[in-house]
C-alpha positions in Angstrom: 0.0 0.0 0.0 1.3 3.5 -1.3 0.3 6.5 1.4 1.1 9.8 -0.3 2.2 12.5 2.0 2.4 16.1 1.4 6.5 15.2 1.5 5.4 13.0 -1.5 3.4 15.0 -3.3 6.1 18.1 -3.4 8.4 16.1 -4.7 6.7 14.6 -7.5 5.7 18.0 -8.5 9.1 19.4 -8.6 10.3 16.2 -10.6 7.5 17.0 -13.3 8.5 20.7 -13.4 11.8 19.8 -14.2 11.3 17.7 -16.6 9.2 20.1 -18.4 11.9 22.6 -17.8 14.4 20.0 -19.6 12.5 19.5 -22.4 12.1 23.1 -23.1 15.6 23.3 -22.6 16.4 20.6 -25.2 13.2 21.8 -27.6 15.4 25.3 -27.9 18.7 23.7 -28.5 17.1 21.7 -31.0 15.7 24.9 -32.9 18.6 26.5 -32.2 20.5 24.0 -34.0 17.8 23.9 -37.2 18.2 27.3 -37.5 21.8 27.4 -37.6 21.6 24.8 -40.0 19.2 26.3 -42.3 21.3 29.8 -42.4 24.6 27.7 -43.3 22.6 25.5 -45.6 20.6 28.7 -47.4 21.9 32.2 -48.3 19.4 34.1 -46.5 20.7 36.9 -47.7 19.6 36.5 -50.9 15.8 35.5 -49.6 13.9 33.4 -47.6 12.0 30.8 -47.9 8.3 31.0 -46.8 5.3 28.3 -46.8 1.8 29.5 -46.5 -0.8 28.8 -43.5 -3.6 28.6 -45.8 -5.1 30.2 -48.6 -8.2 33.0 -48.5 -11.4 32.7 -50.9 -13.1 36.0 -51.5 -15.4 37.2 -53.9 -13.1 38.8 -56.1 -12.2 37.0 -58.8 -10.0 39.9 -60.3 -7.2 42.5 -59.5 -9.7 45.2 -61.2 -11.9 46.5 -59.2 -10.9 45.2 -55.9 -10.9 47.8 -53.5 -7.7 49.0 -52.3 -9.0 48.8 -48.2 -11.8 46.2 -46.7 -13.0 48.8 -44.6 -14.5 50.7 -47.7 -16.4 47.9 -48.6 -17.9 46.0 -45.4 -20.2 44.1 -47.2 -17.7 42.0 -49.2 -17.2 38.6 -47.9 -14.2 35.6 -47.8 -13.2 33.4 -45.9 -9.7 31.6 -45.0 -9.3 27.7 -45.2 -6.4 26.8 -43.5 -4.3 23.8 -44.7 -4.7 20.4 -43.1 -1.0 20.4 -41.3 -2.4 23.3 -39.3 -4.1 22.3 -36.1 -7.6 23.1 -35.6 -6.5 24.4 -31.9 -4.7 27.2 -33.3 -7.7 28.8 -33.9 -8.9 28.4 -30.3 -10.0 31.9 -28.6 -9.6 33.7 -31.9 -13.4 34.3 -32.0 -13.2 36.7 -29.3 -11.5 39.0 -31.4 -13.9 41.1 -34.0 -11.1 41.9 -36.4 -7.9 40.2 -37.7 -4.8 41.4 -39.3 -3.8 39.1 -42.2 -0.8 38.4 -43.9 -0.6 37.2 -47.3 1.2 37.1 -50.7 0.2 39.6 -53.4 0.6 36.3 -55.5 -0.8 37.9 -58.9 1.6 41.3 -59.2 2.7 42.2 -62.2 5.9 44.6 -61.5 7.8 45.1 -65.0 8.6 48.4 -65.3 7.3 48.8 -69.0 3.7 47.6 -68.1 1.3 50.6 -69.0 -0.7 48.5 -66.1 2.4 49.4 -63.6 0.6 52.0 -60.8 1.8 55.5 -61.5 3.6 54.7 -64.7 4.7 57.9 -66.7 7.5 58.8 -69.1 10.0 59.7 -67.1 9.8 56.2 -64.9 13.0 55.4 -65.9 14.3 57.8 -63.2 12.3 56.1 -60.5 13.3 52.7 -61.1 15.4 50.6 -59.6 16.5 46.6 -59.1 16.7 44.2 -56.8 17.7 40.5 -57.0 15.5 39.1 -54.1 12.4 36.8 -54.4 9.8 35.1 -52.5 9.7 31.6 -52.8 6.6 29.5 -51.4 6.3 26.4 -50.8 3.5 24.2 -51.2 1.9 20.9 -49.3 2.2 18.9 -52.4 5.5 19.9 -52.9 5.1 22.4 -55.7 6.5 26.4 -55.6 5.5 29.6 -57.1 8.5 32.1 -57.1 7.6 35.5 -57.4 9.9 37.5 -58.6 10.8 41.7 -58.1 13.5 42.6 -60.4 12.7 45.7 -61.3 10.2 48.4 -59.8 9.3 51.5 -59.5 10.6 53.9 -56.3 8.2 56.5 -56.7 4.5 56.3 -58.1 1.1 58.3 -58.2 -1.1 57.1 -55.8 -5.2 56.9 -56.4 -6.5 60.4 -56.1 -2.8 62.2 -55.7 -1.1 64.2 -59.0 2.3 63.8 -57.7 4.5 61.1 -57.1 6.2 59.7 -53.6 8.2 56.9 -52.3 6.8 53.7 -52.7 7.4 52.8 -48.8 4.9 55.5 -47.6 2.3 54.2 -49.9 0.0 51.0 -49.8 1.1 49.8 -53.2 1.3 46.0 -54.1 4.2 46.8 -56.4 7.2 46.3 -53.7 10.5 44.8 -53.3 8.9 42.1 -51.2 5.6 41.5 -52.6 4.1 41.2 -49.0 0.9 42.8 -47.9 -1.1 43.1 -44.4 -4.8 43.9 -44.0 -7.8 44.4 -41.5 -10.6 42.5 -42.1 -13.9 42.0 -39.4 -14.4 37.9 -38.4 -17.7 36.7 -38.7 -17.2 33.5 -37.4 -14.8 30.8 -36.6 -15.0 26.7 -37.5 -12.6 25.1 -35.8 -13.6 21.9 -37.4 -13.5 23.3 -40.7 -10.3 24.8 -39.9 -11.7 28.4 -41.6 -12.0 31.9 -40.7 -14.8 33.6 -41.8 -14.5 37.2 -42.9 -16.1 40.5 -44.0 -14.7 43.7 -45.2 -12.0 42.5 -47.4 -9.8 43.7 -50.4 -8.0 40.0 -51.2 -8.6 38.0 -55.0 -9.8 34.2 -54.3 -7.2 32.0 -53.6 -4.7 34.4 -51.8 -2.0 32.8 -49.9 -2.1 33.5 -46.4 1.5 33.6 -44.6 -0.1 34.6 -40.9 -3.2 35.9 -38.8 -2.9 38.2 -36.0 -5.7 39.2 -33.9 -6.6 43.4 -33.8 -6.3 44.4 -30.5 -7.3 48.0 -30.3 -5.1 48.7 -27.0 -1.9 48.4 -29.2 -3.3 48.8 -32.5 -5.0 52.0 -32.5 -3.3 55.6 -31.9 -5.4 58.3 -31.7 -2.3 60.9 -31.4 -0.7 59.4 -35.0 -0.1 61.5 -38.3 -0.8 60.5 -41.8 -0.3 62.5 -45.0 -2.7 65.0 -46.0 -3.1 63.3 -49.1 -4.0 60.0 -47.3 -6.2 62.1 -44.9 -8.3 63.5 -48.1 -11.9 62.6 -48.0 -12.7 59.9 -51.2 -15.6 61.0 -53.1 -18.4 57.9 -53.5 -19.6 58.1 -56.6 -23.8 57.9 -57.7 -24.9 54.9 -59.0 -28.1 54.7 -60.8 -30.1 51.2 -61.8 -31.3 51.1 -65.4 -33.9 48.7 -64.1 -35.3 48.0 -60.6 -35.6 44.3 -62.1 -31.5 43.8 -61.7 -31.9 44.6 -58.1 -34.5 41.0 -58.4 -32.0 39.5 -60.5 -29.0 39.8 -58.3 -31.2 38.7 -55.3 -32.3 35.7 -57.3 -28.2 34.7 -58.2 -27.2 35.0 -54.2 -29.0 31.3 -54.2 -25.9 30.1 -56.1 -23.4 32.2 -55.1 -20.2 31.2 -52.7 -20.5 33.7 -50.2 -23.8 35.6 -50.2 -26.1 32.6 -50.5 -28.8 33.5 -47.4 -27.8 37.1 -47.6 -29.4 38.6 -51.1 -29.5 42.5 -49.1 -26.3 42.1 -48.7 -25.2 41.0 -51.8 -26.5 44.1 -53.0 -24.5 45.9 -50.8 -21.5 44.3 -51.5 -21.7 45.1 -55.4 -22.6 48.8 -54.7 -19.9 49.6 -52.3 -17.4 47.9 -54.7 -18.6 50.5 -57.3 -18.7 53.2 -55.4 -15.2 53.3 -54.4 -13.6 52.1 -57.2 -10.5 54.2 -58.3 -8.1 53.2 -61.1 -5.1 55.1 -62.5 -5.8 58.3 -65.2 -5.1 55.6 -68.0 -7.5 53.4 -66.9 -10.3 56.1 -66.0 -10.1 57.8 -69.8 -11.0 54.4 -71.2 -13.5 53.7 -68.3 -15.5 56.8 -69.4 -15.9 56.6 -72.7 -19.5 56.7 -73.7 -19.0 53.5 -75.7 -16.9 51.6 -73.3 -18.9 49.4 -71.1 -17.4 48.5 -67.8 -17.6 45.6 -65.9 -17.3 44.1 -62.1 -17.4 40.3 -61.3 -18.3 40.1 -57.2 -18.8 36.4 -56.3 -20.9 34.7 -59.1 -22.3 37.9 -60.7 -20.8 40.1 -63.3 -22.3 43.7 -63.3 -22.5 45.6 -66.7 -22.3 49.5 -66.5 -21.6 53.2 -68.0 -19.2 55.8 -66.3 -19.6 59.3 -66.8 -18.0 62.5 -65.1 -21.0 64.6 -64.6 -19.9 68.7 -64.5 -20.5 70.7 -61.4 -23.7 72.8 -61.3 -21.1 75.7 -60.6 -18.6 74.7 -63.0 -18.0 72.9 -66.8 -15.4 71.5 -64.9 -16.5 67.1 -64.0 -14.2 65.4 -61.9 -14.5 62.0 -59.6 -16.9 64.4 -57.0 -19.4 64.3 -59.5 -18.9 60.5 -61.1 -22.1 58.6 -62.1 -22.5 54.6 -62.8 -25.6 53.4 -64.2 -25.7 50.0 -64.1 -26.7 48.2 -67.5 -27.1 44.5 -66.8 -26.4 42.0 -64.6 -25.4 37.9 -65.9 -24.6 34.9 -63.9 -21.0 33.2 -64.1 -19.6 30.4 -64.0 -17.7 29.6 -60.5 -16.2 26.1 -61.5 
């Protein structure tokens, strides 16, 4: 017969607490050791060598259009699936959070320097370039990689709604030396069994990789006391958007059924395709073909593909029509195909 004393019971404890200490002791080392490895095996300095945590599916099939912050279009929807080598229990508490930062790839960038898509892109570009020799490599499950390159970019560029040009580092561009970007999005909900986070208020195209999460947490996040530029500070003009029926208002109601992320929420759905519109800015380039009066526009959100006309209206006080005074009237509205 055992009789446990208190003698007993003190010592047991302090044998378990150092054999947890011990095997956190050896767990560093060990990572230590990989590390050291992996720096003498890889020339870091020439990159690093990333693997994503999962991938995000949104409703934006498309770089055009997408807006350039979540927060100006709350009613856009995704969700990210995380990938099955990443425990479900790293998800645990995270739906105590209302917001999440997210990390991800800007896996469809198209950086060379000649592209009349490149943001900001003028005549004189040559002076604003320069080179670097650095990628991102990622690494999938199945053993497959995407390496995105960024040899050559531009250092300065016209941001939406500014005439002149700054430093791409105090800008939100995607087109950067390290084609990494980080953005706020609101959680709906969290399935831990499904391994998925799902979101509102986003700016990401489907299938984004996903290098990391990090809960908002307003304490350290937010600072009432910081600057920004005045330019950034600028109020955006929302631009009027006028329905050429009330029937394509039925129509897109009718398509949530089938759609991926709006499929018990038809108001919504609405919502989503209207704020999309409304703040919708693309370079001058862009914007001269967008309002001819023959060119007709389109959107894709989620499984719908909106047809529509752009015209700079003049002010009652002025023949002058700028973005303050921009109307959409919505054409059409077609169903498309998801698989």
């Amino acid at each position: 017969m055992c009789i446990i004393t208190p003698k007993n019971m003190i010592c047991d404890a302090a044998k378990k607490e150092k054999a947890r200490a011990d095997e956190r002791q050896g767990r560093i080392a060990a990572e230590k050791e990989l590390r050291r490895v992996m720096d003498e095996k890889l020339d870091t300095s020439k990159g690093y060598f990333v693997q994503p945590v999962g991938l995000i599916y949104s409703c934006f099939k498309a770089c055009l259009g997408t807006p350039r912050q979540g927060s100006l279009a709350p009613s856009t929807r995704a969700k990210i699936i995380f990938h099955r080598s990443i425990s479900p229990d790293t998800l645990d508490g995270l739906e105590q959070f209302s917001h999440v930062w997210i990390v991800f790839v800007f896996h469809q960038n198209t950086n060379g320097k000649n592209s009349r898509a490149h943001e900001g892109l003028r005549s004189d570009s040559h002076r604003h370039t320069f080179r670097v020799s650095i990628f991102v490599l990622i690494l999938y499950l199945d053993n497959s990689m995407t390496i995105i390159p960024t040899l050559s970019l531009q250092a300065k560029i016209s941001p939406p709604m500014l005439k002149n040009r700054v430093g791409i580092f105090c800008t939100r561009s995607p087109h950067r030396p390290n084609p990494v970007g980080i953005t706020l999005a609101k959680i709906q909900r969290v399935s831990m069994r499904e391994r998925t986070v799902y979101l509102s208020g986003v700016d990401l195209l489907d299938e984004t990789p996903v290098l990391d999460i990090k809960p908002y947490i307003a304490a350290y996040d937010s600072l009432p006391m910081a600057l920004a530029a005045e330019w950034v500070s600028s109020p955006q003009p929302l631009i009027q958007i006028e329905w050429e029926s009330n029937d394509l208002v039925s129509a897109i109601h009718k398509l949530s059924e089938k759609s991926v992320h709006y499929s018990n929420a038809p108001t919504i759905f609405v919502a989503a395709i209207l704020e999309v519109l409304q703040v919708d800015v693309r370079s001058k380039y862009q914007t001269r073909r967008w309002t001819s009066p023959d060119y007709v526009n389109y959107q894709v959100v989620d499984n719908v593909r909106v047809q529509y006309h752009f015209t700079l209206l003049p002010h009652q006080d002025s023949d002058v029509a700028t973005l303050d005074t921009a109307l959409i009237r919505i054409l059409s509205i077609e169903e498309i195909n998801l698989s």
